[in-house]
C-alpha positions in Angstrom: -17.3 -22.8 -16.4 -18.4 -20.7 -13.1 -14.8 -20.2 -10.8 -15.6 -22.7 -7.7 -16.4 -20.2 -4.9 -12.6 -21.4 -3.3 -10.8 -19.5 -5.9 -13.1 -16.6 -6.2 -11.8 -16.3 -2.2 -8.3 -17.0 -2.9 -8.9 -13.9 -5.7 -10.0 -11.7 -3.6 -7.9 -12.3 -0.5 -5.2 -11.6 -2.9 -6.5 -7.9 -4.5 -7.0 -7.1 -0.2 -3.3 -8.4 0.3 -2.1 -6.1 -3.3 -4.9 -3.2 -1.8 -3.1 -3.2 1.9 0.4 -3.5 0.4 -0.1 -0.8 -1.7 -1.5 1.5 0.7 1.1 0.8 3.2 3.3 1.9 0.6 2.0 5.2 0.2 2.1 5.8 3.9 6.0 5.1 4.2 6.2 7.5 1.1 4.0 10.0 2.8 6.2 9.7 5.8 10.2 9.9 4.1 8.5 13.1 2.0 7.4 14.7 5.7 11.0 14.1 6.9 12.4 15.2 3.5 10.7 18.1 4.0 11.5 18.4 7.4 15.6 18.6 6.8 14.9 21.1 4.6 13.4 23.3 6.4 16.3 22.7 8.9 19.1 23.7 6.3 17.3 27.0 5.7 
């Protein structure tokens, strides 16, 4: 049975929603590393 062309758009709009989300969770971990980082060097 071929997946109606419907769900094969409801699958993939959901891997770009999981894609984004993921990515935009990297960035906010990219950015509380940079300020980690950046109240450490102010300690020093």
């Amino acid at each position: 049975m071929h997946p109606t062309i419907q769900e094969a758009s409801k699958r993939t709009l959901v891997g770009e929603k999981q894609d984004t989300s993921h990515r935009h969770r990297q960035r906010q971990i990219r950015k509380a590393d940079r300020q980690h980082t950046r109240e450490r060097k102010r300690q020093k």
